[in-house]
C-alpha positions in Angstrom: -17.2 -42.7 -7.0 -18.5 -39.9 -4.9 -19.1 -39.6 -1.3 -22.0 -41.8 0.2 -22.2 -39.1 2.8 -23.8 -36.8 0.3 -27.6 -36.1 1.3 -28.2 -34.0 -1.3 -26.7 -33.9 -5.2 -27.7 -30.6 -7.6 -24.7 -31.3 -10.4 -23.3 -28.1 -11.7 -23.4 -26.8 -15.8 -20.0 -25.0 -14.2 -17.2 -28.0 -14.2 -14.8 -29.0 -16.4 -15.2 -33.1 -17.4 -13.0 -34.9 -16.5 -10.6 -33.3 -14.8 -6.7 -33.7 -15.8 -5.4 -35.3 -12.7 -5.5 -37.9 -9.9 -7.1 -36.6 -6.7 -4.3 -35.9 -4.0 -5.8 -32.2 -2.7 -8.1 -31.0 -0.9 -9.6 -27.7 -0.8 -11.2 -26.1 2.0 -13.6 -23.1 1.2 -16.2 -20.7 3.3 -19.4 -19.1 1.8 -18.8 -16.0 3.7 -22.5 -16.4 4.6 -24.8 -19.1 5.9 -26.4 -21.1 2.9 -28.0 -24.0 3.2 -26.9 -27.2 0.7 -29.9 -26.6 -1.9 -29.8 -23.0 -2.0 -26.0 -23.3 -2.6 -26.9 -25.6 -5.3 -29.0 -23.1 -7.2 -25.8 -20.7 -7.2 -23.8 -23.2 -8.6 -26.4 -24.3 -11.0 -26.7 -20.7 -12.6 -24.1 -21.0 -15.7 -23.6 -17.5 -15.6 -22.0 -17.6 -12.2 -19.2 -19.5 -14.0 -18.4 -21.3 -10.4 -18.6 -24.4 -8.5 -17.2 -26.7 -5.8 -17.3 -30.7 -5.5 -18.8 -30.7 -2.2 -21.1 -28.0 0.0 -22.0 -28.5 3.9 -24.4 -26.4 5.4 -24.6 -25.3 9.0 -26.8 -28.4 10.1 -23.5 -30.6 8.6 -26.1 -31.5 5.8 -23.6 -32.4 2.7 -24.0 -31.8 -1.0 -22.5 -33.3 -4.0 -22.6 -30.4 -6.8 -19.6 -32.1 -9.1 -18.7 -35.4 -9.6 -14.7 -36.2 -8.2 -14.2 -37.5 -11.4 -14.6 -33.7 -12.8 -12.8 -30.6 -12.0 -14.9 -27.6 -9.8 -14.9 -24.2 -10.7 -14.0 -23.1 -6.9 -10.1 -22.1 -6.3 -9.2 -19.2 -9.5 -6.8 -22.1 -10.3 -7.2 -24.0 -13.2 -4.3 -26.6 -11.8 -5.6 -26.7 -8.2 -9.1 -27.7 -9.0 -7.9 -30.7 -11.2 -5.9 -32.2 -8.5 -8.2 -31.2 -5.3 -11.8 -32.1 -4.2 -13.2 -28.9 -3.1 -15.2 -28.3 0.0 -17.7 -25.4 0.4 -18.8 -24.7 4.4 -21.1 -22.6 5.4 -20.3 -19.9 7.7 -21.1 -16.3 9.2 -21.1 -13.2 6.8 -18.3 -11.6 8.1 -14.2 -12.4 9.2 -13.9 -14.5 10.7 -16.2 -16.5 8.8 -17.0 -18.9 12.0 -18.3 -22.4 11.2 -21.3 -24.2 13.2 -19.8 -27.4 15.0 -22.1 -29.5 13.1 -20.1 -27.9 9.7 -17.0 -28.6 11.3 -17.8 -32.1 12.1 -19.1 -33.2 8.9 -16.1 -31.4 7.0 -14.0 -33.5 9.1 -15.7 -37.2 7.8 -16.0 -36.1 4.6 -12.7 -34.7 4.1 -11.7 -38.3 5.5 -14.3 -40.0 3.3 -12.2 -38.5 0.2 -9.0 -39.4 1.4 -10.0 -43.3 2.0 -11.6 -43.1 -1.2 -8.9 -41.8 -3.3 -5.6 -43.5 -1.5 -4.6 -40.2 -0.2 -2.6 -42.0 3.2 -2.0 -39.1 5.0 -2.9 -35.5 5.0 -0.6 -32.9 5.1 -0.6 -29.3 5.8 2.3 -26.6 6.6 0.7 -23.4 5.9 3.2 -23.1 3.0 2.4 -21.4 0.1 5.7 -22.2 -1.3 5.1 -26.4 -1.2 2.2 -25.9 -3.8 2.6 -28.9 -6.5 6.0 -30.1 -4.6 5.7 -33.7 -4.7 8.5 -35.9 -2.0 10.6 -38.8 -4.0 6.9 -41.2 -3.9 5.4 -38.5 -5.8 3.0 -37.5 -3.7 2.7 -33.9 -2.4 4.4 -32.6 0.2 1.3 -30.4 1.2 -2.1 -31.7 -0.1 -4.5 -28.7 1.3 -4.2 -25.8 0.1 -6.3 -22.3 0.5 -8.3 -20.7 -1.9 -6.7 -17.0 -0.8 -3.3 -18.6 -2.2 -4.9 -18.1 -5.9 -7.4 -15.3 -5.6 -7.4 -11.8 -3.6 -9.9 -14.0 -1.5 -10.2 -13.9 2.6 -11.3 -17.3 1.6 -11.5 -19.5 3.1 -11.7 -17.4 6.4 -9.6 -17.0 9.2 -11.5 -19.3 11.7 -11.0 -22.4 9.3 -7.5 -21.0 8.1 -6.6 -21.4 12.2 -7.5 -24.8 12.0 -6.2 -26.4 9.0 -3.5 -28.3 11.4 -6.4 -29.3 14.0 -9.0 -30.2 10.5 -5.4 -32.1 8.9 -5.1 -34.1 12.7 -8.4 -35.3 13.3 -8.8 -37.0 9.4 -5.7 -38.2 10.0 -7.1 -40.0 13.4 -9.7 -41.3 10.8 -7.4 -42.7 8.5 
């Protein structure tokens, strides 16, 4: 099941179905340039672009479902990342550090909440720790489920401005939850 939050759904040729794990990660991303949710979409539809993400928000917090949860996005350089996280596209400025509107912000916030309820992720958890990466505690669950797409990639991504708030983005879902 997707998120009913989605206002907008352009599925991506660029996925992998289905993907090869359960959903415990998310994946926070920034378009290094204001896009809205259907314009994303036609990037993402383009095969030859060979990339995608589960989710987009544009800078009016508009959301877009481009691949089912129950398949893996093309969106992090790594293959074993994107089968175990839902990943998040945001809209944001062209240049570092790739601010966010507040309406982006917000709507990342309930959807990234949405996902957790939806998937029995209890908690989210972030340390800024490259290191914790696939680390699971004795339940099995990771120890850190967000992760960054620069961990993977010679990427800025997803931005310094979102990078900063990871811990505030990790708090406020887990309010929701």
């Amino acid at each position: 099941m997707n998120s009913p939050l989605v206002s907008h759904t352009e599925i991506s040729p660029n996925r992998t179905s289905p993907r090869n794990h359960k959903i415990d990660t998310i994946t926070i991303h920034c378009t290094a340039g204001h896009i809205d949710v259907r314009a994303l979409g036609k990037i993402f539809a383009a095969p030859a672009r060979m990339a995608s993400s589960n989710y987009g928000i544009d800078d009016e917090g508009h959301i877009a479902l481009y691949v089912d949860e129950t398949d893996r996005s093309w969106c992090s350089s790594n293959a074993d990342n994107d089968n175990r996280a839902v990943t998040i596209e945001v809209s944001s400025d062209y240049k570092a550090p790739y601010s966010v509107t507040d309406a982006a912000f917000s709507s990342l916030v309930y959807l990234v909440a949405d996902i957790c309820k939806r998937n029995g992720i209890q908690k989210l958890r972030w340390f800024h720790d490259k290191t914790l990466v696939g680390k699971v505690d004795k339940s099995g669950e990771p120890v850190q489920n967000m992760t960054i797409h620069k961990w993977f990639a010679k990427k800025d991504c997803p931005g310094q401005y979102l990078e900063e708030r990871m811990f505030e983005i990790a708090a406020k879902v887990n309010a929701l939850l």
